[in-house]
C-alpha positions in Angstrom: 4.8 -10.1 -4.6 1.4 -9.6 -2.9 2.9 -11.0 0.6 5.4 -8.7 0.1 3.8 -5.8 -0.6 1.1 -7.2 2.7 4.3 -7.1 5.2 4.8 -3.2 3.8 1.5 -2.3 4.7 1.2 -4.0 7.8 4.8 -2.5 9.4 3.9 0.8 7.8 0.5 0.9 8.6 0.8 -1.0 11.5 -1.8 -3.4 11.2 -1.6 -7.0 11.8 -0.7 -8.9 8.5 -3.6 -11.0 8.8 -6.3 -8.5 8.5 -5.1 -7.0 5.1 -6.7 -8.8 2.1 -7.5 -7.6 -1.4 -10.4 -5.6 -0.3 -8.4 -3.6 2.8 -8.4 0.1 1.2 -7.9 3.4 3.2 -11.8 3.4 4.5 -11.5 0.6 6.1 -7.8 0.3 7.9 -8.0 3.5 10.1 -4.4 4.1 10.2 -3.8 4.7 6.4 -4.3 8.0 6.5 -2.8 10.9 3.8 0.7 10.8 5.7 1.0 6.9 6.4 -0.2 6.6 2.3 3.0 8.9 1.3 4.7 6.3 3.6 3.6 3.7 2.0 3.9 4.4 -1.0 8.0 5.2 -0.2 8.1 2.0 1.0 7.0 0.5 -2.2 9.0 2.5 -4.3 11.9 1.7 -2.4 11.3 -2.1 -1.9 9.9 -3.0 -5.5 12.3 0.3 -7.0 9.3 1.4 -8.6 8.8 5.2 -9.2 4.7 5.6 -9.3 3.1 8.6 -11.6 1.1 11.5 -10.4 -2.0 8.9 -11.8 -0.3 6.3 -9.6 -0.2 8.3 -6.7 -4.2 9.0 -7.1 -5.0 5.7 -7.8 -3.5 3.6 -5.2 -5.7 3.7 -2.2 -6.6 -0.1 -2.3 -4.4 -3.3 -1.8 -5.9 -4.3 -5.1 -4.6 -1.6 -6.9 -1.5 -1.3 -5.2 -0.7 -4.6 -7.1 -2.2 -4.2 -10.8 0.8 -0.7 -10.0 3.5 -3.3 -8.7 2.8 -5.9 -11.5 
């Protein structure tokens, strides 16, 4: 799951897969901005056919918490 959900941040962010870990959040990788997050969180919904909440949607601007939502 969490290489999974790495390999949708790295093509939607487009960042190398390498430099995401648990502690990559949207202050630190440049590119994950407010449009790449709705992106992003598409790309989840679609890939893990998830549907995040409005709570969700506020509280996913980390790798970390983009998995405790997944799992």
């Amino acid at each position: 799951m969490q290489q999974k959900l790495v390999d949708i941040l790295s093509q939607t962010l487009n960042v190398s897969p390498e430099l995401i870990t648990l502690a990559s959040d949207s202050t630190n990788i440049e590119s994950w901005d407010s449009l790449a997050h709705m992106n992003l969180i598409f790309a989840i919904e679609d890939s893990f056919d998830i549907r995040f909440t409005d709570e969700q949607l506020t509280n996913s601007m980390s790798v970390k918490q983009l998995l405790e939502i997944i799992s």
